[in-house]
N, CA, C and O atoms as a GROMACS GRO file, in nm:
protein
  576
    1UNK      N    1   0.084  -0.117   0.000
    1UNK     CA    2   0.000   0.000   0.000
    1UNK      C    3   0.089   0.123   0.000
    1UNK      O    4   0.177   0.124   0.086
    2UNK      N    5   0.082   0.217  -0.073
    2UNK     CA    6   0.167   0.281  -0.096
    2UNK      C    7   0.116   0.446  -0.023
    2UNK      O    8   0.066   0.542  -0.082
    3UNK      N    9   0.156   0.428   0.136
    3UNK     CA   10   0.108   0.525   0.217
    3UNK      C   11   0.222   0.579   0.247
    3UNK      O   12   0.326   0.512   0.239
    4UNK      N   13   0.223   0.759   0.304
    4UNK     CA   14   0.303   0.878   0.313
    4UNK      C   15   0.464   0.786   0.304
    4UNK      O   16   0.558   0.798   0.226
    5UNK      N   17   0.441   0.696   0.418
    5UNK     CA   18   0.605   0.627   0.442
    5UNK      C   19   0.596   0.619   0.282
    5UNK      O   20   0.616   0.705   0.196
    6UNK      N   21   0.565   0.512   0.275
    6UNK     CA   22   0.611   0.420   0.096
    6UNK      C   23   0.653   0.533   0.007
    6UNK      O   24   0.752   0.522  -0.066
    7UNK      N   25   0.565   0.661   0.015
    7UNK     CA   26   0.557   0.736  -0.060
    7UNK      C   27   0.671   0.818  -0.055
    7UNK      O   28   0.726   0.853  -0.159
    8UNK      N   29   0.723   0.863   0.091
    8UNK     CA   30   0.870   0.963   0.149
    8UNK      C   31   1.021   0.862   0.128
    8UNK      O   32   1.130   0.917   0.115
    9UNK      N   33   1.006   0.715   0.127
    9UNK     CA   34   1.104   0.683   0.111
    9UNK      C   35   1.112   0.678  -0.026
    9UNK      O   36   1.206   0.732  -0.084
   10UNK      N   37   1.005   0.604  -0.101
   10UNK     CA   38   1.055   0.642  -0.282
   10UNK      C   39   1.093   0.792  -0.289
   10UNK      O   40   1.193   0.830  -0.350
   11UNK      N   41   1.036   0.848  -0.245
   11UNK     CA   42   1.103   1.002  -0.264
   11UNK      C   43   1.230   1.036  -0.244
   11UNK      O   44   1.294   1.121  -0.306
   12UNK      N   45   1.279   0.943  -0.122
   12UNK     CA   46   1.417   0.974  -0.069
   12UNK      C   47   1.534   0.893  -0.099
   12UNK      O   48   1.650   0.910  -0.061
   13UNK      N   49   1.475   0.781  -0.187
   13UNK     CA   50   1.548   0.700  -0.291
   13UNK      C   51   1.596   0.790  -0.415
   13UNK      O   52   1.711   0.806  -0.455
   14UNK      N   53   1.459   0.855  -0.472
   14UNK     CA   54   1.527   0.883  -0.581
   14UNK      C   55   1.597   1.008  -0.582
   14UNK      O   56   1.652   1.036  -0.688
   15UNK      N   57   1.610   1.100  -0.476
   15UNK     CA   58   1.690   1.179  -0.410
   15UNK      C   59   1.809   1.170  -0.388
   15UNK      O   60   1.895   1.257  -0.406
   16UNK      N   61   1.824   1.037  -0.336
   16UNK     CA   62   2.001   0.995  -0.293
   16UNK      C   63   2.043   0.956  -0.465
   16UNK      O   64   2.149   0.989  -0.517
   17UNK      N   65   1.950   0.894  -0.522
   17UNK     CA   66   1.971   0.826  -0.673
   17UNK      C   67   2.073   0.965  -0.770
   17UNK      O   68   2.176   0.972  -0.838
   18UNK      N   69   1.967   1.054  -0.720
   18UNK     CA   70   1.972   1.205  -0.781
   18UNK      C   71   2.124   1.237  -0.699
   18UNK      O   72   2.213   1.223  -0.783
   19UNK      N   73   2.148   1.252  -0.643
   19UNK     CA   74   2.228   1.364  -0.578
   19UNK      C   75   2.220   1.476  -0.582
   19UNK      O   76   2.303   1.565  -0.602
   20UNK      N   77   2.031   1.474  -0.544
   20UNK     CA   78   1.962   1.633  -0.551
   20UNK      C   79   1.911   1.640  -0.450
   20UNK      O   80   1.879   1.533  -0.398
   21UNK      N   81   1.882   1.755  -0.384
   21UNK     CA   82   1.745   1.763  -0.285
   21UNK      C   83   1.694   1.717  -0.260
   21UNK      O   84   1.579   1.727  -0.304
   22UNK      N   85   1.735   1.599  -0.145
   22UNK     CA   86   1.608   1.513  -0.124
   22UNK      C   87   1.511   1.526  -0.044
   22UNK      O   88   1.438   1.433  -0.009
   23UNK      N   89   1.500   1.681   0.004
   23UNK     CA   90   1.364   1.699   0.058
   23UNK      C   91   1.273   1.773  -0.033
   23UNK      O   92   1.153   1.761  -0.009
   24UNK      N   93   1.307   1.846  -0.134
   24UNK     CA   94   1.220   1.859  -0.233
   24UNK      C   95   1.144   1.760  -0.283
   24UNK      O   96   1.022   1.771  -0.298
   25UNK      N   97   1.229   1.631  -0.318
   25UNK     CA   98   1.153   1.517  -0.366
   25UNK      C   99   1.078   1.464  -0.290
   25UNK      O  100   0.989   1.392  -0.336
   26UNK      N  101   1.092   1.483  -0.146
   26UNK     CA  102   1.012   1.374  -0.072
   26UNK      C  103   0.889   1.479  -0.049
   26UNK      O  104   0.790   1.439   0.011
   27UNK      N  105   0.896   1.590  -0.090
   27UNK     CA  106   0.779   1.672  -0.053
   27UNK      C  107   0.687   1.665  -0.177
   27UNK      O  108   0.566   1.684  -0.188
   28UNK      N  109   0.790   1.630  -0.275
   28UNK     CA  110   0.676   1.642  -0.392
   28UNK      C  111   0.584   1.488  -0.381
   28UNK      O  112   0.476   1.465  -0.434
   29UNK      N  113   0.660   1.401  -0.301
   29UNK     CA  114   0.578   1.264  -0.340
   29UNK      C  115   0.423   1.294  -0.248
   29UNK      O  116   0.312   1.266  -0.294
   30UNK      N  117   0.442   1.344  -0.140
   30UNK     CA  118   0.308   1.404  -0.091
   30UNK      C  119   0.248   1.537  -0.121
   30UNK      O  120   0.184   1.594  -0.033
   31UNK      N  121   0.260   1.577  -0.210
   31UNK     CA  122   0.239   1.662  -0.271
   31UNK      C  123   0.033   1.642  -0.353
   31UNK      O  124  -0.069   1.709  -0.336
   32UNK      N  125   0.058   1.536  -0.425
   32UNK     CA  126  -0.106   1.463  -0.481
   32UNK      C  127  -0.167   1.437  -0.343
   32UNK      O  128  -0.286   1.466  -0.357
   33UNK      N  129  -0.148   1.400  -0.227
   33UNK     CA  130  -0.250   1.354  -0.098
   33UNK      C  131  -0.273   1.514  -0.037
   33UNK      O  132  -0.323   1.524   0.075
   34UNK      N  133  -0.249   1.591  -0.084
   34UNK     CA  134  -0.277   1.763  -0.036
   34UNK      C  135  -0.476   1.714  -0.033
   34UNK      O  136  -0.553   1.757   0.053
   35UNK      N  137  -0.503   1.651  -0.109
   35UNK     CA  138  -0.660   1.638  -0.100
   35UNK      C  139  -0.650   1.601   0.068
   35UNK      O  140  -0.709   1.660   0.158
   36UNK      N  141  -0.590   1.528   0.076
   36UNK     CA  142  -0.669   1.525   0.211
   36UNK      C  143  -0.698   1.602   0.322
   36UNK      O  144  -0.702   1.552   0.434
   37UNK      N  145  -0.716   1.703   0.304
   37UNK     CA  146  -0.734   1.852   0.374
   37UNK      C  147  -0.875   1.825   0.372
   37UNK      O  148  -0.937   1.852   0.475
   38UNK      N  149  -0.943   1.773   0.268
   38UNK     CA  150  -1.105   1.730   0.252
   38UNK      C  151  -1.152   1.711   0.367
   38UNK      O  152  -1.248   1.767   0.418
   39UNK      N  153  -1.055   1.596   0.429
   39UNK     CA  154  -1.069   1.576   0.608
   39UNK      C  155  -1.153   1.652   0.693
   39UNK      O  156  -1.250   1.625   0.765
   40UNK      N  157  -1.055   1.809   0.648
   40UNK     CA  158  -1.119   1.859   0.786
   40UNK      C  159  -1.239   1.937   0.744
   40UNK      O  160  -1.290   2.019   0.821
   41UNK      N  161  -1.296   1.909   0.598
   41UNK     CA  162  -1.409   1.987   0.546
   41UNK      C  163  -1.564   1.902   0.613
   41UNK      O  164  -1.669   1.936   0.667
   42UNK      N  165  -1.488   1.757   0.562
   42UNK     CA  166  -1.575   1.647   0.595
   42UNK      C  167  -1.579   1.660   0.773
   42UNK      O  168  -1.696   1.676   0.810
   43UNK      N  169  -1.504   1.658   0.862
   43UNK     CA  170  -1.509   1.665   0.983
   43UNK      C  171  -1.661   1.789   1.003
   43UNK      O  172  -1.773   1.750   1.038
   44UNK      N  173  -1.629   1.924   0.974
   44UNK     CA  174  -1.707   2.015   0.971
   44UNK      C  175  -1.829   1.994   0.887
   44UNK      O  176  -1.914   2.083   0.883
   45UNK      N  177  -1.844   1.887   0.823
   45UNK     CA  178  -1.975   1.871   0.742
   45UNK      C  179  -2.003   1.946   0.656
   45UNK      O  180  -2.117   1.992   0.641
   46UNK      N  181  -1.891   1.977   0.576
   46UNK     CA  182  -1.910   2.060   0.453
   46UNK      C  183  -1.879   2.001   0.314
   46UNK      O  184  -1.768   2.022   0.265
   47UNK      N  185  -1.945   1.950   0.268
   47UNK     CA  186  -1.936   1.916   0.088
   47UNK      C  187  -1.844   1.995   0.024
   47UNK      O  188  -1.847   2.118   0.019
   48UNK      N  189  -1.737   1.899  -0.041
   48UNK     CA  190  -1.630   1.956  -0.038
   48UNK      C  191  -1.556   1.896  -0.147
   48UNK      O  192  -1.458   1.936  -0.209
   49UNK      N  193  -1.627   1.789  -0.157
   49UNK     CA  194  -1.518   1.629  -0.237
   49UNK      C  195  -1.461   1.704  -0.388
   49UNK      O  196  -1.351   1.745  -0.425
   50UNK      N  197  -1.602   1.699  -0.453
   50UNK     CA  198  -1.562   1.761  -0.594
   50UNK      C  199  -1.477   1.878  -0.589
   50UNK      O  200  -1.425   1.924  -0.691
   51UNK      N  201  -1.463   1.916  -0.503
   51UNK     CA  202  -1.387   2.022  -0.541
   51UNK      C  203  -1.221   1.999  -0.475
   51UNK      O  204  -1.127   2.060  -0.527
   52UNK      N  205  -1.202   1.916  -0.370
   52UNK     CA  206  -1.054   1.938  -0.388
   52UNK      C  207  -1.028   1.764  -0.439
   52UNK      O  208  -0.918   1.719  -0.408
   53UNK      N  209  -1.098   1.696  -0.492
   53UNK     CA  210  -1.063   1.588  -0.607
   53UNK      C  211  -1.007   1.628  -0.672
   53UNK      O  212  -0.913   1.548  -0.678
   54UNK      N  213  -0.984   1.721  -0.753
   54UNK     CA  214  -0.838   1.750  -0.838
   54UNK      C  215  -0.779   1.795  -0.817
   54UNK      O  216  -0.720   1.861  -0.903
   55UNK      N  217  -0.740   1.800  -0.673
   55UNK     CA  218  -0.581   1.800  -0.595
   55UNK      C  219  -0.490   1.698  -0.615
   55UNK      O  220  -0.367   1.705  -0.606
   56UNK      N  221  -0.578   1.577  -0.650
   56UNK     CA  222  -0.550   1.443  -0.643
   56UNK      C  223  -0.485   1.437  -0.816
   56UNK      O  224  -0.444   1.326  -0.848
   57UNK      N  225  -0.476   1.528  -0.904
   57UNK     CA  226  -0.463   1.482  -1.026
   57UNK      C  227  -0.292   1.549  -1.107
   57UNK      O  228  -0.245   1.656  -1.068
   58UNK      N  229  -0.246   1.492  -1.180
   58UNK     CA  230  -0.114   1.557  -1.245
   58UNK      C  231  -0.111   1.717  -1.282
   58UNK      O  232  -0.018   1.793  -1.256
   59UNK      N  233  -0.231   1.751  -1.349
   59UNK     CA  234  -0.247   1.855  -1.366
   59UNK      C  235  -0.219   1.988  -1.271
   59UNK      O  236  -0.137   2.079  -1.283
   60UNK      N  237  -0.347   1.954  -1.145
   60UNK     CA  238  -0.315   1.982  -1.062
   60UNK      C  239  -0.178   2.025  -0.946
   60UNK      O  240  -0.140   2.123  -0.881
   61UNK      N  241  -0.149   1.922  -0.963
   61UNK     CA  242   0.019   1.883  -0.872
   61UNK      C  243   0.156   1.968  -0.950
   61UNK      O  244   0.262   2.007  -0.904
   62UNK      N  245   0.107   1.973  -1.065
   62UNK     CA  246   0.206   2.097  -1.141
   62UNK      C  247   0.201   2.260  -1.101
   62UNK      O  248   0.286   2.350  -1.101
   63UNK      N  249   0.028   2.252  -1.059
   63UNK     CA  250   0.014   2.376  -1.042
   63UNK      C  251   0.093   2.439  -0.906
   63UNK      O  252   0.181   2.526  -0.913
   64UNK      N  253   0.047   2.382  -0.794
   64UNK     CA  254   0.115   2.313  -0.682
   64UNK      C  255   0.270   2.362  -0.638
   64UNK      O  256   0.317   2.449  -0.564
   65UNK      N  257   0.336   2.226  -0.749
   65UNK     CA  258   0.485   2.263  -0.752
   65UNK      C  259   0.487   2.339  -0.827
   65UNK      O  260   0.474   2.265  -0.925
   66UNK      N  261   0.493   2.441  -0.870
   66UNK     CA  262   0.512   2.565  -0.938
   66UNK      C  263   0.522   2.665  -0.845
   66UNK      O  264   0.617   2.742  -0.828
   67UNK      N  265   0.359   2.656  -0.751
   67UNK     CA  266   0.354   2.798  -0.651
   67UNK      C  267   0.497   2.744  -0.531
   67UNK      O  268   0.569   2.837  -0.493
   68UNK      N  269   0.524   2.629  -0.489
   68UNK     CA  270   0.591   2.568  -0.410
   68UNK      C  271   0.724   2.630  -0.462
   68UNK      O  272   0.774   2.726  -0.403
   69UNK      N  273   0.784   2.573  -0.578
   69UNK     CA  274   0.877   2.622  -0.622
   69UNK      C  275   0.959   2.807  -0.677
   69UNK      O  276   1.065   2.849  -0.725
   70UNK      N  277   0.833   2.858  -0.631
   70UNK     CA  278   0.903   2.998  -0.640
   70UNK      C  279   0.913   3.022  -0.522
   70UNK      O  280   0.920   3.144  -0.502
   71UNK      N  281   0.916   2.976  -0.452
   71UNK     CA  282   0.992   3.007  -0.283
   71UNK      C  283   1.168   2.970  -0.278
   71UNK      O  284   1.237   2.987  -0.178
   72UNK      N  285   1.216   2.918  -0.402
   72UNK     CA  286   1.347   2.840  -0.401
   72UNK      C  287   1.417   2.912  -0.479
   72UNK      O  288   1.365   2.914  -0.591
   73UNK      N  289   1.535   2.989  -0.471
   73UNK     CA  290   1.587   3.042  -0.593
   73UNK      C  291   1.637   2.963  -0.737
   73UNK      O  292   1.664   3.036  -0.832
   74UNK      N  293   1.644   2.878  -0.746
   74UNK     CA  294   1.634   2.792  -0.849
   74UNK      C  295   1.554   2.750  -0.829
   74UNK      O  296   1.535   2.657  -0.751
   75UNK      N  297   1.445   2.835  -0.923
   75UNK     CA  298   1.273   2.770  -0.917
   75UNK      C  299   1.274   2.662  -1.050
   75UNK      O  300   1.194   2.569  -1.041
   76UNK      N  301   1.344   2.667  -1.148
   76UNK     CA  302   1.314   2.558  -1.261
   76UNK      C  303   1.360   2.446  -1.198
   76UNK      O  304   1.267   2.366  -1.188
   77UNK      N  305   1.504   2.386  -1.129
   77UNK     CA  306   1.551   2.278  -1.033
   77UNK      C  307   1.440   2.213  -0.944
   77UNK      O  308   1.391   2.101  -0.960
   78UNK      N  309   1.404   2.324  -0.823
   78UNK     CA  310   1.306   2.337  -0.707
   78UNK      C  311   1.187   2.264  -0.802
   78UNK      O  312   1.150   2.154  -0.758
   79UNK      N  313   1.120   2.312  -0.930
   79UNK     CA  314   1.024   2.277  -0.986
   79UNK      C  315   1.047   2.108  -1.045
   79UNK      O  316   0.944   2.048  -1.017
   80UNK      N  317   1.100   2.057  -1.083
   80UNK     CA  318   1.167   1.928  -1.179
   80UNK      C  319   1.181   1.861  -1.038
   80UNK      O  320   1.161   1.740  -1.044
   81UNK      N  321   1.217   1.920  -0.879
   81UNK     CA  322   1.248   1.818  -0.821
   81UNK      C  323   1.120   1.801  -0.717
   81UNK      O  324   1.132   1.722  -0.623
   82UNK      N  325   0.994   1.880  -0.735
   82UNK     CA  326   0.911   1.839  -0.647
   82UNK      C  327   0.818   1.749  -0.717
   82UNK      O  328   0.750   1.666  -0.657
   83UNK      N  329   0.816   1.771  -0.888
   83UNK     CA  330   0.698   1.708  -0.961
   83UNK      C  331   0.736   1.557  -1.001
   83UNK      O  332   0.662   1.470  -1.046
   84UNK      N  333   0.881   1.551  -0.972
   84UNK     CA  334   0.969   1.394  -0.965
   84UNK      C  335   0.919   1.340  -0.897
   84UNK      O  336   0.858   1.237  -0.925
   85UNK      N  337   0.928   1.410  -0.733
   85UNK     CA  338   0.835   1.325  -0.643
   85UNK      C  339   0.680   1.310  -0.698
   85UNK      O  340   0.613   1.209  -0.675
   86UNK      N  341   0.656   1.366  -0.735
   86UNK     CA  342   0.481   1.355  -0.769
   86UNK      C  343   0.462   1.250  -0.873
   86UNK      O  344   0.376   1.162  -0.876
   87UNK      N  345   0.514   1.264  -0.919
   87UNK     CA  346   0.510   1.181  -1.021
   87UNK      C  347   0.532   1.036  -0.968
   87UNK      O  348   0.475   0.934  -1.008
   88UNK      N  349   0.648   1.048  -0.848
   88UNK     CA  350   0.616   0.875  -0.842
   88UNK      C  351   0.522   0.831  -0.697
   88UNK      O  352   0.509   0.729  -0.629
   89UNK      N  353   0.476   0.946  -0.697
   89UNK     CA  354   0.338   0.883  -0.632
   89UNK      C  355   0.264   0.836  -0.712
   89UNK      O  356   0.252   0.713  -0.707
   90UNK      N  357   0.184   0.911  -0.816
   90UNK     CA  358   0.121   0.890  -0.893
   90UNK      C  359   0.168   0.734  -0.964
   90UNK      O  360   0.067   0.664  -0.975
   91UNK      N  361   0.260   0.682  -1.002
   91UNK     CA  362   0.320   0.566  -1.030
   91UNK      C  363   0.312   0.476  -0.927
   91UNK      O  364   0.279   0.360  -0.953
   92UNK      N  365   0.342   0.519  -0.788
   92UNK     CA  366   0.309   0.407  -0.728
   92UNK      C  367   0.167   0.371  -0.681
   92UNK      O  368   0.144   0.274  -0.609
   93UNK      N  369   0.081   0.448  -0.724
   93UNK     CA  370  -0.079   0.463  -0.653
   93UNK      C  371  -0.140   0.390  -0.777
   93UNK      O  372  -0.246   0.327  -0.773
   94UNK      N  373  -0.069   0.403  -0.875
   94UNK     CA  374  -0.136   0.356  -1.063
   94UNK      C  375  -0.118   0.227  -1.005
   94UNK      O  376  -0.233   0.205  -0.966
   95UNK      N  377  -0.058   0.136  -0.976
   95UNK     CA  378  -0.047  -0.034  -0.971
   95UNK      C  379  -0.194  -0.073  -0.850
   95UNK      O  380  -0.255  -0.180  -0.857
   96UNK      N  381  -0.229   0.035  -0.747
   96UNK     CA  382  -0.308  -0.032  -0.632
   96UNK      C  383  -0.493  -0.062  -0.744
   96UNK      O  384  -0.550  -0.044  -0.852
   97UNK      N  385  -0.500  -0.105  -0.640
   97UNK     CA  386  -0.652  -0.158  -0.665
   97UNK      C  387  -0.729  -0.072  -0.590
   97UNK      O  388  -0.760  -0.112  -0.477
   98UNK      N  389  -0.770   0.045  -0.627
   98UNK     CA  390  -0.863   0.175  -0.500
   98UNK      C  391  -1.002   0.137  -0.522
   98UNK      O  392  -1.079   0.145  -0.618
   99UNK      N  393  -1.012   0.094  -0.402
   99UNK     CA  394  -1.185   0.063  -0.351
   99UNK      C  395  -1.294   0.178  -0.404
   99UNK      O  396  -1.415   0.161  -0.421
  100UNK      N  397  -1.230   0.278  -0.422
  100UNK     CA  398  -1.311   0.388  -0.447
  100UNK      C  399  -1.326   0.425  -0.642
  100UNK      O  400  -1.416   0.492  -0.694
  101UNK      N  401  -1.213   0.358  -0.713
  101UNK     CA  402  -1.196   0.383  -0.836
  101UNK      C  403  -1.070   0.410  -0.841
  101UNK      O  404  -1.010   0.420  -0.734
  102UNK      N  405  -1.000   0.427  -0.970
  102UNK     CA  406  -0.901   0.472  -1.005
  102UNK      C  407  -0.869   0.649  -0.959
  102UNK      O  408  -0.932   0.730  -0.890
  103UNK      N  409  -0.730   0.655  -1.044
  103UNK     CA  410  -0.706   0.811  -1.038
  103UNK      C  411  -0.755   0.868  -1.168
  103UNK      O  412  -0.790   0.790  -1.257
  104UNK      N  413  -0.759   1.011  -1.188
  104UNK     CA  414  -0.837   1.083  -1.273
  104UNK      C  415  -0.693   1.144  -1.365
  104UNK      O  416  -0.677   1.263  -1.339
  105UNK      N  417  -0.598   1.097  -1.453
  105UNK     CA  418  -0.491   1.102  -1.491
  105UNK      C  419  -0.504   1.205  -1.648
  105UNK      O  420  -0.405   1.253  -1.704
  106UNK      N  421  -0.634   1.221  -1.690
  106UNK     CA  422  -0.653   1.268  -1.754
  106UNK      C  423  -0.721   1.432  -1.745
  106UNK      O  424  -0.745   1.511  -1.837
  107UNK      N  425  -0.735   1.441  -1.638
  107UNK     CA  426  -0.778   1.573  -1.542
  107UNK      C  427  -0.758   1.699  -1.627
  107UNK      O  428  -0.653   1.719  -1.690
  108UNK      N  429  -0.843   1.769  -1.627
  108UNK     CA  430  -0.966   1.809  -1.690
  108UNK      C  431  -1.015   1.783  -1.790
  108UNK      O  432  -1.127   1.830  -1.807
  109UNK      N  433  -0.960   1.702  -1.896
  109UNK     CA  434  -1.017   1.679  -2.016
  109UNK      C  435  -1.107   1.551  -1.996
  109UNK      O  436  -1.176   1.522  -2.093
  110UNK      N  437  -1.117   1.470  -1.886
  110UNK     CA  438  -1.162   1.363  -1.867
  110UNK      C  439  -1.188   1.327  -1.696
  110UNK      O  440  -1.114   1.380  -1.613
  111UNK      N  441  -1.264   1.263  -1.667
  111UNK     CA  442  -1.288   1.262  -1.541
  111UNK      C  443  -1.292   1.079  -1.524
  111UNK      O  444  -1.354   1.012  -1.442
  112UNK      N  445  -1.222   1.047  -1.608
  112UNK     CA  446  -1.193   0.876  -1.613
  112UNK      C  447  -1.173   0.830  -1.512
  112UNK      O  448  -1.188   0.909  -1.420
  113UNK      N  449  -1.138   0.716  -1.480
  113UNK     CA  450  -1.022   0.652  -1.384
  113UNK      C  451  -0.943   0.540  -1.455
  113UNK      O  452  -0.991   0.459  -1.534
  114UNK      N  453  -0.807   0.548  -1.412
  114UNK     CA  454  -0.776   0.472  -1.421
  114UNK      C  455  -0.691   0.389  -1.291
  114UNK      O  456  -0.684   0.446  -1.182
  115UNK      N  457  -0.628   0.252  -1.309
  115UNK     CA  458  -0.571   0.228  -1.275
  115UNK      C  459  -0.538   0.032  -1.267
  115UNK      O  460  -0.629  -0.049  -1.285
  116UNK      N  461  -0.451   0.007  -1.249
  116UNK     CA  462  -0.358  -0.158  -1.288
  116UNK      C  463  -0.457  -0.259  -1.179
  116UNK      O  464  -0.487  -0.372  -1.218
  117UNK      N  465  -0.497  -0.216  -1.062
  117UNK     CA  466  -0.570  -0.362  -1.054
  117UNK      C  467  -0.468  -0.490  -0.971
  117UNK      O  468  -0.510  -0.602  -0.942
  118UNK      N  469  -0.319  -0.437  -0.943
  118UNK     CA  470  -0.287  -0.519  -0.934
  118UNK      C  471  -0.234  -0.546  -0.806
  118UNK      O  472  -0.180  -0.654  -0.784
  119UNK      N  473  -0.246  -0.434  -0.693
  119UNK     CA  474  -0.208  -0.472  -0.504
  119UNK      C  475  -0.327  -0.390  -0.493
  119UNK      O  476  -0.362  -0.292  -0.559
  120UNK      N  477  -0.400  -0.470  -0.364
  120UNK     CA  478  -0.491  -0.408  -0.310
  120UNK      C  479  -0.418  -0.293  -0.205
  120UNK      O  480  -0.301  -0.278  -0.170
  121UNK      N  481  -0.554  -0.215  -0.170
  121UNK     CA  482  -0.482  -0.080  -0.126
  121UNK      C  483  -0.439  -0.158   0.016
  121UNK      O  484  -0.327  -0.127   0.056
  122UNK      N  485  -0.510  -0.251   0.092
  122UNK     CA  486  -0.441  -0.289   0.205
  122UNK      C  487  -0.326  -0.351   0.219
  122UNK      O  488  -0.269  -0.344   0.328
  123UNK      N  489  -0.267  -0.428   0.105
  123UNK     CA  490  -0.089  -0.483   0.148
  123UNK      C  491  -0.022  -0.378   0.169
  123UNK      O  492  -0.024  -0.262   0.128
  124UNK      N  493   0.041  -0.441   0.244
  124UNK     CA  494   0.140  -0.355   0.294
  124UNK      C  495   0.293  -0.392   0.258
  124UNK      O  496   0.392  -0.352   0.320
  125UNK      N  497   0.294  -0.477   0.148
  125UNK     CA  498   0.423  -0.536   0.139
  125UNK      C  499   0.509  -0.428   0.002
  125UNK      O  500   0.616  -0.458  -0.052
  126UNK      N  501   0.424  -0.302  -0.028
  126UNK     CA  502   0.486  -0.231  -0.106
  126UNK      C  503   0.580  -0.124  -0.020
  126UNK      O  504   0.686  -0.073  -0.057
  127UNK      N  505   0.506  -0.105   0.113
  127UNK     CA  506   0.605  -0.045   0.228
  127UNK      C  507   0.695  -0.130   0.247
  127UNK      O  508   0.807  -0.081   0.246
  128UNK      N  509   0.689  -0.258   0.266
  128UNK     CA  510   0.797  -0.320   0.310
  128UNK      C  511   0.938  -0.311   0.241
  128UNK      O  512   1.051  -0.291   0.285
  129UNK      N  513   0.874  -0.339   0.082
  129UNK     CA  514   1.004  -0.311  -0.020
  129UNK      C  515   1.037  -0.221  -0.029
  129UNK      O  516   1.149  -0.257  -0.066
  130UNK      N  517   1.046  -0.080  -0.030
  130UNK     CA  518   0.993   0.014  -0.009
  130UNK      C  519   1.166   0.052   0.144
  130UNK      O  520   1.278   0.101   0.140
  131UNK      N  521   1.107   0.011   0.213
  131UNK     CA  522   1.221  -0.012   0.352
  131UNK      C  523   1.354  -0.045   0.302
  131UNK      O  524   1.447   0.032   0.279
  132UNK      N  525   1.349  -0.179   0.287
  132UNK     CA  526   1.423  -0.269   0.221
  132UNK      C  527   1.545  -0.217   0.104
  132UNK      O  528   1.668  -0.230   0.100
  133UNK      N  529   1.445  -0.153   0.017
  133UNK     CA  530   1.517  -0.062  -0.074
  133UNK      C  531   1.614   0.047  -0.004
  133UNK      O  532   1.735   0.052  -0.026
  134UNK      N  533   1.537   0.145   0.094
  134UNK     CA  534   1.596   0.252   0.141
  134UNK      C  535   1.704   0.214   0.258
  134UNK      O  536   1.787   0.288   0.311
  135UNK      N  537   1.677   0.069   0.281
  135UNK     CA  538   1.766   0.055   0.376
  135UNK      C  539   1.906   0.018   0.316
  135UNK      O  540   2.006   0.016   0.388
  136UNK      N  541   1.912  -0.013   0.171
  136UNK     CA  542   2.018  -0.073   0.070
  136UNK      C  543   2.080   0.047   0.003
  136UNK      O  544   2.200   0.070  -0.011
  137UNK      N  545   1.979   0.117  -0.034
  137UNK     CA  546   2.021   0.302  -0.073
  137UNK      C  547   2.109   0.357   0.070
  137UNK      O  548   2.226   0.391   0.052
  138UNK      N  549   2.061   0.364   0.184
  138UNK     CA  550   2.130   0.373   0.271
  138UNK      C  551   2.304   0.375   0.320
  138UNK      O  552   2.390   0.459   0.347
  139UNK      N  553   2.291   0.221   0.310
  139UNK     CA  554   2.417   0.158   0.344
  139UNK      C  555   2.522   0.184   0.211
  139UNK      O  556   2.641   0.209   0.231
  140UNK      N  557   2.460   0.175   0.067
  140UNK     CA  558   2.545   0.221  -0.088
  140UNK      C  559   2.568   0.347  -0.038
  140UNK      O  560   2.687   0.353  -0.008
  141UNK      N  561   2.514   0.445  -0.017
  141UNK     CA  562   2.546   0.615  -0.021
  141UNK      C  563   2.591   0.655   0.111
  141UNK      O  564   2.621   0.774   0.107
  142UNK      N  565   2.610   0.598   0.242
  142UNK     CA  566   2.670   0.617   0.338
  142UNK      C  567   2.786   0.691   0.335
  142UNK      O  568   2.814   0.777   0.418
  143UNK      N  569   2.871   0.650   0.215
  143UNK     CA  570   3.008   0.693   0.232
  143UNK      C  571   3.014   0.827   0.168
  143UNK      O  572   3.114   0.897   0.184
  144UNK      N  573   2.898   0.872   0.084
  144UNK     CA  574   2.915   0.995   0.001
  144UNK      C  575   2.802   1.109   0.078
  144UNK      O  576   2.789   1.223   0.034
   0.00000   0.00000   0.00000
């Protein structure tokens, strides 16, 4: 299941991978779950869904890292390294099986879903690898 962890260590994989910013990247991988702010709409009982549902989408998440990235003086870098992370959220969320439907990847031109069908959202063995990996990234880049 590819939750915040799964999501901050792919981020911080491909960070060390990079020998870039790896907190840019790990910010961009949570960057698409910004919907869940819905939370506290839904807490307050306010109808809310449709509208921050395409928080959840690529389109979106550009817009995002863009405003994010002019806080960085190398905003084109800052920009390339938060939507990296986003992007492999979005990659790792494309393989789950969402009880609710797919993601909307085609956002605004389409309100589709898609997605692979192929780990349900409850394993947890995509965190595990996930560890595993970062714990191997780890011990390789230690010395640098």
């Amino acid at each position: 299941m590819p939750d915040w962890l799964t999501h901050s260590l792919t981020g911080w994989i491909i960070g060390k991978a990079w020998r870039k910013s790896i907190s840019l990247v790990v910010v961009g991988t949570l960057l698409p779950d910004l919907v869940k702010i819905q939370l506290i709409f839904d807490f307050l009982n306010a109808d809310t869904q449709h509208f921050f549902d395409a928080l959840h989408t690529p389109i979106a998440t550009i817009f995002v890292a863009l405003a994010i990235s002019t806080l960085f003086p190398d905003i084109i870098e800052a920009f390339i390294l938060l939507y990296t992370g986003a992007l492999s959220h979005y990659f790792l969320d494309f393989f789950l099986e969402h009880p609710y439907g797919g993601m909307r990847l085609l956002y605004p031109f389409s309100w589709n879903e898609y997605q692979f069908h192929l780990i349900p959202s409850t394993n947890y063995w995509m965190t595990v690898v996930a560890i595993i990996i970062g714990i191997i990234f780890y011990v390789i880049f230690k010395k640098h």
